[in-house]
VMD Tcl script that builds the backbone (N, CA, C; Angstrom):
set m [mol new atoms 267]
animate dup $m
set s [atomselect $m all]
$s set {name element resname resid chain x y z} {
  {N N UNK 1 A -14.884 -13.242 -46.569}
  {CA C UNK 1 A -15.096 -14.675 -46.395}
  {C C UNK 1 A -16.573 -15.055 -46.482}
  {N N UNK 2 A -17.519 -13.845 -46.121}
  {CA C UNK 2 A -19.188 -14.297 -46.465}
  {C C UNK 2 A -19.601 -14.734 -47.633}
  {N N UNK 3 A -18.770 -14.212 -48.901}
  {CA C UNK 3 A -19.520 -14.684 -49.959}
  {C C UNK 3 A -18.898 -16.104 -50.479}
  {N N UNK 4 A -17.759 -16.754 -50.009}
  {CA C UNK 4 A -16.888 -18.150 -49.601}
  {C C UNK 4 A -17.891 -18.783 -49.216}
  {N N UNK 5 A -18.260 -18.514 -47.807}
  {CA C UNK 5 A -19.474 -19.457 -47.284}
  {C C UNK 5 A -20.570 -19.778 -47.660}
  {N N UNK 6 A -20.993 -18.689 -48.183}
  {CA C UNK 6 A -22.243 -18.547 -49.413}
  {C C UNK 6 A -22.141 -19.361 -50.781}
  {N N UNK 7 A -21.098 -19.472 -50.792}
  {CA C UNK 7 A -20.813 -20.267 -52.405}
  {C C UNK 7 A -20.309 -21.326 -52.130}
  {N N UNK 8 A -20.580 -21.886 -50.785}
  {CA C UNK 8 A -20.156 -23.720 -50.954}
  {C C UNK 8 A -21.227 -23.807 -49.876}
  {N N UNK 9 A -22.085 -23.020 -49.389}
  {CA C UNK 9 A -23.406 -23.383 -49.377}
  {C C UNK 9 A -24.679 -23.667 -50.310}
  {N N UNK 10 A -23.960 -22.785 -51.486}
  {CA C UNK 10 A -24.813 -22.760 -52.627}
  {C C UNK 10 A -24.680 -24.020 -52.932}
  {N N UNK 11 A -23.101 -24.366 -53.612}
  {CA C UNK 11 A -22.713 -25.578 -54.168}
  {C C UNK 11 A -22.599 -26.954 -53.168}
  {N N UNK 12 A -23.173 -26.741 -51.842}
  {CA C UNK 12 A -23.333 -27.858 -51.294}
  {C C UNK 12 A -24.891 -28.150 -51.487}
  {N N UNK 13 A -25.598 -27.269 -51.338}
  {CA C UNK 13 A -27.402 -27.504 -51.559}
  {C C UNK 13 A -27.311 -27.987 -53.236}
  {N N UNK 14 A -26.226 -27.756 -53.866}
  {CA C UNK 14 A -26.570 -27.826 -55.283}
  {C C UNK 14 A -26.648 -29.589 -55.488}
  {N N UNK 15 A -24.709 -30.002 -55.004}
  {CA C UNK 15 A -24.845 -31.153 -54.547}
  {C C UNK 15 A -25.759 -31.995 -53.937}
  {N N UNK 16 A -26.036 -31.556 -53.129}
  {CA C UNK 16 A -27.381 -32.577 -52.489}
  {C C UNK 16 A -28.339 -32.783 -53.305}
  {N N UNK 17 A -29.192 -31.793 -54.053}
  {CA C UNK 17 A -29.508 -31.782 -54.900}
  {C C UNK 17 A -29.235 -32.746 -56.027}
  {N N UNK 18 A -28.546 -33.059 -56.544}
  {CA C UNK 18 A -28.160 -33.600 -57.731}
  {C C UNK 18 A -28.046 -35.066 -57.123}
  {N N UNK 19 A -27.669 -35.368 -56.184}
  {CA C UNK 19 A -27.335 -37.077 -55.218}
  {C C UNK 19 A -28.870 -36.938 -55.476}
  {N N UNK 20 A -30.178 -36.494 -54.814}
  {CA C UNK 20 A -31.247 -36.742 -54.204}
  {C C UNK 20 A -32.253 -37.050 -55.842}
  {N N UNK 21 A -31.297 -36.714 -57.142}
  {CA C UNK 21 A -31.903 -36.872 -57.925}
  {C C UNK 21 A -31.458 -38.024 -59.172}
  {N N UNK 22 A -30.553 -38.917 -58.237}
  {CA C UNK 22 A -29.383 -39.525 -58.692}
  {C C UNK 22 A -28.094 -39.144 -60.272}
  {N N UNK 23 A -27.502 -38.106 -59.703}
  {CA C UNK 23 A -26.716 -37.414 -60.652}
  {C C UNK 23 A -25.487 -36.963 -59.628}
  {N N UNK 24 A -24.663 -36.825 -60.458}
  {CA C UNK 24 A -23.434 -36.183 -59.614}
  {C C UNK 24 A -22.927 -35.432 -60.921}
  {N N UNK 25 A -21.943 -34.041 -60.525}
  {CA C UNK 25 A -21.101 -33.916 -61.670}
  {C C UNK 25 A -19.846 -32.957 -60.970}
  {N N UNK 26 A -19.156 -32.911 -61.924}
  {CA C UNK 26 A -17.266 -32.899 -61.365}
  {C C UNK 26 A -17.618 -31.309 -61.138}
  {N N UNK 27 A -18.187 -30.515 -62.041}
  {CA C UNK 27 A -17.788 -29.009 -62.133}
  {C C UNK 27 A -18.314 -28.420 -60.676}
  {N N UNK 28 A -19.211 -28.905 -59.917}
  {CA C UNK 28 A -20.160 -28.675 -58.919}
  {C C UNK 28 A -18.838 -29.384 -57.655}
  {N N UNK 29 A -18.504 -30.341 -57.525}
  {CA C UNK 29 A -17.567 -31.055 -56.572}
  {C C UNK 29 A -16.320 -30.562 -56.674}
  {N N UNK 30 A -15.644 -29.776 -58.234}
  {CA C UNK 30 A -14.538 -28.971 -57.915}
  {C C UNK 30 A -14.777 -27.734 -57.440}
  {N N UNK 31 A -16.116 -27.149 -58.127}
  {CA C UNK 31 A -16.291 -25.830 -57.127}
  {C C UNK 31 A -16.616 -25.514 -55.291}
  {N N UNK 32 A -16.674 -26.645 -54.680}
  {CA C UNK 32 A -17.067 -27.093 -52.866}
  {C C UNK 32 A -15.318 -27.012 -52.674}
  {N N UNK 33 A -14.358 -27.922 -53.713}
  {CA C UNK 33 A -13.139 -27.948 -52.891}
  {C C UNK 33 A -12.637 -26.773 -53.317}
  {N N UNK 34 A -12.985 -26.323 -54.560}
  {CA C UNK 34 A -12.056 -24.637 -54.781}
  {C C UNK 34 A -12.038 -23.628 -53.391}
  {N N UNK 35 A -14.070 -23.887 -52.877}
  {CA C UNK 35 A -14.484 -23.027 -51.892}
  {C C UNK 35 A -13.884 -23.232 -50.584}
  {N N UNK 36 A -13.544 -24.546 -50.142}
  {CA C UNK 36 A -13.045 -25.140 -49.280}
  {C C UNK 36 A -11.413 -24.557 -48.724}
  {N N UNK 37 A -11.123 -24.939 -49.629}
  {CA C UNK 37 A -9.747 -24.195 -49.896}
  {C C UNK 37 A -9.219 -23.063 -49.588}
  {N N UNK 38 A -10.501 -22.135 -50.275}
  {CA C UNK 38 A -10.415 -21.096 -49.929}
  {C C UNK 38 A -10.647 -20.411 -48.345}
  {N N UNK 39 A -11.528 -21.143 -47.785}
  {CA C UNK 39 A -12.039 -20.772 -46.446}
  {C C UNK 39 A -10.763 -21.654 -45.780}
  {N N UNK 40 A -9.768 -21.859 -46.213}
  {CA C UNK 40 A -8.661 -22.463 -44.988}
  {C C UNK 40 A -9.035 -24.059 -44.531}
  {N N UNK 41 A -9.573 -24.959 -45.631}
  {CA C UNK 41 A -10.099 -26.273 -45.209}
  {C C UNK 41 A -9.634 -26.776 -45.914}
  {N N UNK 42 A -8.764 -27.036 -46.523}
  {CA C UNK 42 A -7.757 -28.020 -47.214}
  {C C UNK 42 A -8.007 -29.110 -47.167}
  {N N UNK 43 A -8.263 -29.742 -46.094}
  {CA C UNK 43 A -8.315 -31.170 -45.548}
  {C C UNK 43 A -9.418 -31.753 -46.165}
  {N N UNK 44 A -10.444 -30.780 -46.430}
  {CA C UNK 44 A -11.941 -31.226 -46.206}
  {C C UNK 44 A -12.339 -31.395 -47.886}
  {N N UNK 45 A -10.953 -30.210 -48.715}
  {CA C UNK 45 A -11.072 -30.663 -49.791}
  {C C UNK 45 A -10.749 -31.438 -51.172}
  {N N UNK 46 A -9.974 -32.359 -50.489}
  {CA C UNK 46 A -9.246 -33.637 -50.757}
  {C C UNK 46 A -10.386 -34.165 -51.874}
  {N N UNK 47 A -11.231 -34.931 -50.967}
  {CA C UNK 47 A -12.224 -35.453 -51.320}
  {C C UNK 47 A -13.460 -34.941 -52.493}
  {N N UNK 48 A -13.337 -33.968 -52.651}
  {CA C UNK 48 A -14.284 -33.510 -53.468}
  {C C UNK 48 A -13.322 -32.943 -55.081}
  {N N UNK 49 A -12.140 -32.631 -54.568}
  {CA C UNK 49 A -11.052 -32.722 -55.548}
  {C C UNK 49 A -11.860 -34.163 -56.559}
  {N N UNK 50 A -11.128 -35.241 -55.596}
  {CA C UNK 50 A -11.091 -36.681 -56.256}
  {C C UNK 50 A -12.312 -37.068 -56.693}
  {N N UNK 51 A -13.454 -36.856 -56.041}
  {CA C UNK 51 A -14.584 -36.933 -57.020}
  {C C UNK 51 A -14.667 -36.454 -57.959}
  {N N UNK 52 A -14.348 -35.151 -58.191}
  {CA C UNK 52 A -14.017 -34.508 -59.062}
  {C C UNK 52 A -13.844 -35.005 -60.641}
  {N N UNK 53 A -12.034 -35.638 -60.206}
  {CA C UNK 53 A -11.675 -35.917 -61.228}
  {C C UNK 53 A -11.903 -37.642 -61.626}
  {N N UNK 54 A -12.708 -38.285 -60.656}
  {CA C UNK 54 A -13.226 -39.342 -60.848}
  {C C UNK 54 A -14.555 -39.127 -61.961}
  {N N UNK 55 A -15.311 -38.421 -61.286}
  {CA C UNK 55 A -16.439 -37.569 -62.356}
  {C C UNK 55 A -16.121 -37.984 -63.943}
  {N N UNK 56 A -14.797 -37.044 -64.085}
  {CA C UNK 56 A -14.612 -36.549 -65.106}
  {C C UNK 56 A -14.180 -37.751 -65.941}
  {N N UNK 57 A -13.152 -38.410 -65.177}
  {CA C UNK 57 A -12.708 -39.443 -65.986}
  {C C UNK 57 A -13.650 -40.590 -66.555}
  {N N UNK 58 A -14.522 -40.680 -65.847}
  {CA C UNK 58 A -15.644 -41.548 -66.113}
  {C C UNK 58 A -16.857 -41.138 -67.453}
  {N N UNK 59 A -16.581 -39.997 -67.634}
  {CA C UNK 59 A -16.979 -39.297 -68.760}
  {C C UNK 59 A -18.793 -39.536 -69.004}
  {N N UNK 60 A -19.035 -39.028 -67.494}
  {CA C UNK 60 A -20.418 -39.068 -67.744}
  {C C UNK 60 A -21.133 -38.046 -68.026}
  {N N UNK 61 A -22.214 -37.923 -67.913}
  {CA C UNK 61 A -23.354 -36.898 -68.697}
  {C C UNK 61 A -23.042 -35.103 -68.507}
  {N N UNK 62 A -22.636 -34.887 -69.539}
  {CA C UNK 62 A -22.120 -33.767 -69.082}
  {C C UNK 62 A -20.914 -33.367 -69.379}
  {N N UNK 63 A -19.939 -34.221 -69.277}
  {CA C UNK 63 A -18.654 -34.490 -69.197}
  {C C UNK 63 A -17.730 -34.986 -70.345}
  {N N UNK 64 A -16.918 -34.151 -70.782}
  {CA C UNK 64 A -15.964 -33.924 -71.798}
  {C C UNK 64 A -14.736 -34.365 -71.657}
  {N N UNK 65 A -13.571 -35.442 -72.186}
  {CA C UNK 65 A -12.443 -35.496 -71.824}
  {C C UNK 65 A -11.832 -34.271 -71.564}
  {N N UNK 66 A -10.733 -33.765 -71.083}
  {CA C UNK 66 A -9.999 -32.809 -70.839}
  {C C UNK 66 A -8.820 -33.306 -70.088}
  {N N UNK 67 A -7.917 -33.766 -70.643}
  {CA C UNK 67 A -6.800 -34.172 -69.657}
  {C C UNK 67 A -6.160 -33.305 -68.554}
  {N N UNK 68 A -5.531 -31.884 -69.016}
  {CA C UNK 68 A -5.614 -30.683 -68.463}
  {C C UNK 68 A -6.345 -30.447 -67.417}
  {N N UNK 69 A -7.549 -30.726 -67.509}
  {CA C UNK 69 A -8.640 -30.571 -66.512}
  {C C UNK 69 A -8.503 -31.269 -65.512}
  {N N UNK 70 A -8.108 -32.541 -65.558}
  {CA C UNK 70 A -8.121 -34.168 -65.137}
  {C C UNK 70 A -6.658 -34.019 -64.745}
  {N N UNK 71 A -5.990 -33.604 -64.790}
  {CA C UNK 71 A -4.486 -33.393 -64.188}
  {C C UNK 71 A -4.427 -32.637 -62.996}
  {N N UNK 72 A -5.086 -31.366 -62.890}
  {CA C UNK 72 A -5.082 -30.695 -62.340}
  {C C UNK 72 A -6.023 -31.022 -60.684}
  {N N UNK 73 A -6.929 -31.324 -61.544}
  {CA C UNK 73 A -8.355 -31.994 -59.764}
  {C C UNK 73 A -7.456 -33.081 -59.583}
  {N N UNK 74 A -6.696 -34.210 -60.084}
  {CA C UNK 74 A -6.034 -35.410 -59.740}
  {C C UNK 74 A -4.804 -34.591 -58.354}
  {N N UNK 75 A -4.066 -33.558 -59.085}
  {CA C UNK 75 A -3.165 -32.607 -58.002}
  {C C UNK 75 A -3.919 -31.892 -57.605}
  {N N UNK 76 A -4.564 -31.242 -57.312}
  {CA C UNK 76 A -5.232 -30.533 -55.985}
  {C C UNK 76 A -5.813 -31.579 -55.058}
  {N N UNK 77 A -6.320 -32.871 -55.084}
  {CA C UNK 77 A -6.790 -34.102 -54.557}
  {C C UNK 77 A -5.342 -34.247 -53.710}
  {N N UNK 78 A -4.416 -34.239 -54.368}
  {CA C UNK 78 A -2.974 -35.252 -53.463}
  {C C UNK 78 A -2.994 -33.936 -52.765}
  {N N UNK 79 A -2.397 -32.465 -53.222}
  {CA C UNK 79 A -2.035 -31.606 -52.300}
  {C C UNK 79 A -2.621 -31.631 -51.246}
  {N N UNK 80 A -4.089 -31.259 -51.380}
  {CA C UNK 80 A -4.953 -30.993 -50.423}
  {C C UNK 80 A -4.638 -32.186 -49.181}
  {N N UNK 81 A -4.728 -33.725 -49.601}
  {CA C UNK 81 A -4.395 -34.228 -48.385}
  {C C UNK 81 A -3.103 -34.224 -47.752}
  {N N UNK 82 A -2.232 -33.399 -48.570}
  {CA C UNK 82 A -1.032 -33.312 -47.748}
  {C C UNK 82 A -0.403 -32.090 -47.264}
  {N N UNK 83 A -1.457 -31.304 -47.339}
  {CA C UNK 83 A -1.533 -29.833 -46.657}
  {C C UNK 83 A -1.556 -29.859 -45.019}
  {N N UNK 84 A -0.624 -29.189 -44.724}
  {CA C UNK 84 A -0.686 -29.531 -43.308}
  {C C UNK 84 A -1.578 -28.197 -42.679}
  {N N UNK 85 A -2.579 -29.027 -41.428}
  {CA C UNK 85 A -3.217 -28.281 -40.484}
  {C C UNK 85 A -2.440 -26.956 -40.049}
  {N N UNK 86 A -3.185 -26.007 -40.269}
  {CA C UNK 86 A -2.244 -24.306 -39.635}
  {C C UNK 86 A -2.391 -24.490 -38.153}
  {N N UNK 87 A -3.470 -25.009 -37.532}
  {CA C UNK 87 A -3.576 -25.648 -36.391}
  {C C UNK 87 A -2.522 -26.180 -35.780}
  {N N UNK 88 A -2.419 -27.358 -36.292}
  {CA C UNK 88 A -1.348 -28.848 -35.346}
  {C C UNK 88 A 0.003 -27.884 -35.928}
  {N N UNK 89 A 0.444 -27.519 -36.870}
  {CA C UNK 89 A 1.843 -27.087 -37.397}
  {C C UNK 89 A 2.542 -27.571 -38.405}
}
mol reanalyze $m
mol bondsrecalc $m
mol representation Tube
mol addrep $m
């Protein structure tokens, strides 16, 4: 799980990064919820899903149609918020 934490620490400094330089991009916001996910945070990666594929659809700098692509962050966005807490049950 160290190198999980390490890699959405990376890709969260990366993020910040890129806001602080006014830029955003999808491949960086799907890799936080891939990481998210992975560390058992589902919840947390809803949101970065949907930026994601907001990113993408918006087809900014960087950014290539890919419907495929754009299908997929659109469903991991819904799952993720309807993943239930291992917590609550």
């Amino acid at each position: 799980m160290v190198v999980w934490t390490e890699a959405l620490a990376a890709q969260t400094a990366l993020a910040g990064w890129l806001v602080d330089n006014g830029l955003r991009d999808s491949y960086v916001e799907e890799e936080i919820g891939e990481c998210l996910v992975t560390l058992g945070r589902a919840d947390e990666a809803s949101g970065h899903f949907e930026a994601a594929a907001n990113l993408l659809a918006a087809g900014g700098p960087g950014e290539s149609p890919d419907p495929e692509r754009l299908a997929r962050l659109r469903a991991l966005a819904a799952q993720s918020r309807t993943t239930p807490d291992p917590e609550i049950g």
